[in-house]
C-alpha positions, 0 to 999 in steps of 0.5 A: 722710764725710771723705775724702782722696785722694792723686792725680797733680794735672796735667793728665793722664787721671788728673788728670781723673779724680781732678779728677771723681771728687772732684767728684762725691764733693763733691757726694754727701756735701756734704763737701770731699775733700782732694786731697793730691798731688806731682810724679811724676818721669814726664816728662810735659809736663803734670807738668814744666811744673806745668800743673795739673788740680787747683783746689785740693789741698795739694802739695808737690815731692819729687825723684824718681828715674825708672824708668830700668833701666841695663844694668849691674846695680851701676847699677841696684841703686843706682838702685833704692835711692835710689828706694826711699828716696825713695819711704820719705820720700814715704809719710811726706810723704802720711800726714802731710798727711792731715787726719784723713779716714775714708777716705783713697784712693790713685790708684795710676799710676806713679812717686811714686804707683806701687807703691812708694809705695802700699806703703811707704804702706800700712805705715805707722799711720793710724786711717783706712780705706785704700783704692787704686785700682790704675790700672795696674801698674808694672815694679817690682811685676811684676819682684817679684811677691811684694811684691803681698801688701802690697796685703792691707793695704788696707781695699778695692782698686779695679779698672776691669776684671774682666781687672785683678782677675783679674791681681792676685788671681794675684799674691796679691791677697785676692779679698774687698777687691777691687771693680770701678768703671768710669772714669766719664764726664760723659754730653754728648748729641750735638748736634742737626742737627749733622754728624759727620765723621771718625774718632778714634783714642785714644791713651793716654799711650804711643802706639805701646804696646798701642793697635794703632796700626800695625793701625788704618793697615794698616786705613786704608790699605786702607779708602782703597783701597776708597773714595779719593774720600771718604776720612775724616781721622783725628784722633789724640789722647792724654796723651803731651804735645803733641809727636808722637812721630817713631816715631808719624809714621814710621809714619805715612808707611810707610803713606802716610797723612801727608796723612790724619792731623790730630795733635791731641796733648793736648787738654783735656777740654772738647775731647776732648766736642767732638772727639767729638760731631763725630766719626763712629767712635772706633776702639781696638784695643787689644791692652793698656793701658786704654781706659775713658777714652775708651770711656766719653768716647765713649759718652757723646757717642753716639759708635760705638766700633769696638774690641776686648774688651781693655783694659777695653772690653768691662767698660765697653759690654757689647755695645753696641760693634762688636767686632773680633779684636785685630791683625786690620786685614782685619776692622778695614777691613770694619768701619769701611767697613761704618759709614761707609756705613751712617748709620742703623748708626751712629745706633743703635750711638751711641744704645745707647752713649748709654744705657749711659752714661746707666745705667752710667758717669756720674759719679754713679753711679760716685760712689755705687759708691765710696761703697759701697766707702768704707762697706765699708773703714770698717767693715773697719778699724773691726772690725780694730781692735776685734779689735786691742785685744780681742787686746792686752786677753787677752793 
């Protein structure tokens, strides 16, 4: 099976994950997956230092014009025009780079490869089998949600969670095409006789966006009144480049907590492992956004993950996390006094993590469940288009 994949290339969350998902693909068929992929226009320190996550992929650069929305609505109609043209001109840049696959996969994210592109894409003629995974939805589908049934084009759409799937069959969405893969993870056991200390916090690529972060310092600072003589660091990480928000330290010091943070920023993925296995308690307590990355990373390194059923997390661990109501800091502060006093607790939550990992999430079986997906969209495509010329043969 041939594939080509169309994917943000950098060195971000995504880039990691089209960087290991083809990997394992390669390794399942025995066959190279082309990675076609351009600058996105987010922004991101990644994309505009062209600090790259892919080795090898077939890119070109297109100017893209950001979301940016103006007050003023004749601004904004012209903003939107000259995306939507730009967005035209890239669909027909992606489907003219594709070498003649059986499958080609769209990651859908943001801007070059949100969903308008993915839908100026789907419009156009390919004797290949489309399929998309919906990654995140982007302001300009949500504001027109009648402009989602483009999606009824694809061979078969990819969701991380059932709480997505559910989102996208409201917006008109075909239930059949769309299928549930968990983000996938490199399973890396803990190391042995090694100490873990300190907590981690995730922070996404918008850290003061849907990650409850003013709840995880109103849980802190009460956790450090409960026991100020051993009170953990945090470590706070994430794709949003590797300068700290102010909004981020503001907050921060209106809790007091300046001197107990350490602000990773961006690390790389051989990092993130490492911060992991030393680490004694991730906490995500999301109130949106997605999660599976870092739960998925987490436990796969028997990392105790305290968080909430948001953002993709209770798809990902089942019941193997420690559950918290989303804005709850009281609760949230019991719960991670609880485990920070409690050792054995929190070798039996990382150990349980550990095998659902092993079971669920590695990257290998996340492969496997694409495979199927690829087989099912290559045998939509190839009956619609015997329908096709069975219909133009009685015509």
């Amino acid at each position: 099976m041939h594939v080509s994949m169309i994917c943000c290339p950098f060195k971000t969350s995504f880039g990691a994950y089209g960087s290991a998902l083809k990997a394992a693909i390669e390794a399942k068929t025995g066959s190279a997956v082309q990675w076609v992929a351009s600058n996105c226009g987010c922004g991101d320190s990644m994309e505009s230092g062209r600090h790259f996550e892919a080795t090898e992929c077939d890119y070109f650069d297109m100017p893209m014009p950001n979301d940016f929305r103006s007050n003023a609505a004749w601004k904004r109609q012209v903003r939107g025009a000259a995306r939507d043209l730009v967005v035209y001109f890239r669909a027909r840049r992606y489907c003219s780079m594709v070498k003649e696959p059986d499958v080609v996969h769209f990651q859908q994210i943001l801007n070059a490869y949100g969903s308008k592109a993915v839908f100026a894409w789907l419009k156009r003629c390919h004797n290949a089998a489309k399929v998309v995974t919906v990654h995140e939805l982007d302001s300009d589908q949500l504001e027109h949600p009648e402009t989602n049934r483009t999606y009824n084009f694809a061979d078969a759409l990819l969701v991380h969670c059932d709480d997505m799937k559910q989102h996208m069959i409201r917006l008109g969405v075909q239930a059949e095409r769309i299928h549930i893969v968990l983000h996938g993870t490199k399973v890396s056991a803990p190391q042995e006789n090694g100490r873990r200390e300190d907590i981690v916090f995730y922070a996404g690529h918008k850290i003061m966006s849907g990650k409850g972060i003013e709840t995880l310092f109103q849980a802190l600072a009460a956790v450090r009144e409960r026991r100020p003589e051993n009170f953990p660091t945090l470590k706070i990480h994430g794709h949003y480049g590797s300068v700290t928000p102010p909004e981020a330290l503001q907050l921060a010091e209106r809790y007091r907590l300046t001197d107990n943070i350490r602000w990773l920023n961006q690390v790389s993925e051989e990092d993130m492992v490492h911060l992991y296995q030393q680490s004694q308690l991730i906490i995500l307590p999301y109130t949106g956004s997605f999660a599976g990355y870092a739960a998925s990373t987490a436990a796969g390194c028997g990392l105790p993950i305290v968080c909430t059923r948001k953002a993709g997390l209770p798809d990902h661990l089942g019941d193997t996390a420690v559950w918290i109501d989303e804005n709850d800091a009281t609760q949230l502060a019991t719960r991670i006094t609880e485990l920070l006093d409690d050792v054995s607790a929190r070798r039996e939550i990382g150990s349980r993590l550990l095998e659902r990992a092993t079971k669920y999430l590695r990257w290998d079986v996340i492969a496997d469940r694409t495979l199927e997906v690829y087989k099912k969209a290559i045998k939509h495509r190839t009956e619609a288009v015997e329908h096709a010329c069975e219909s133009a043969a009685t015509a």
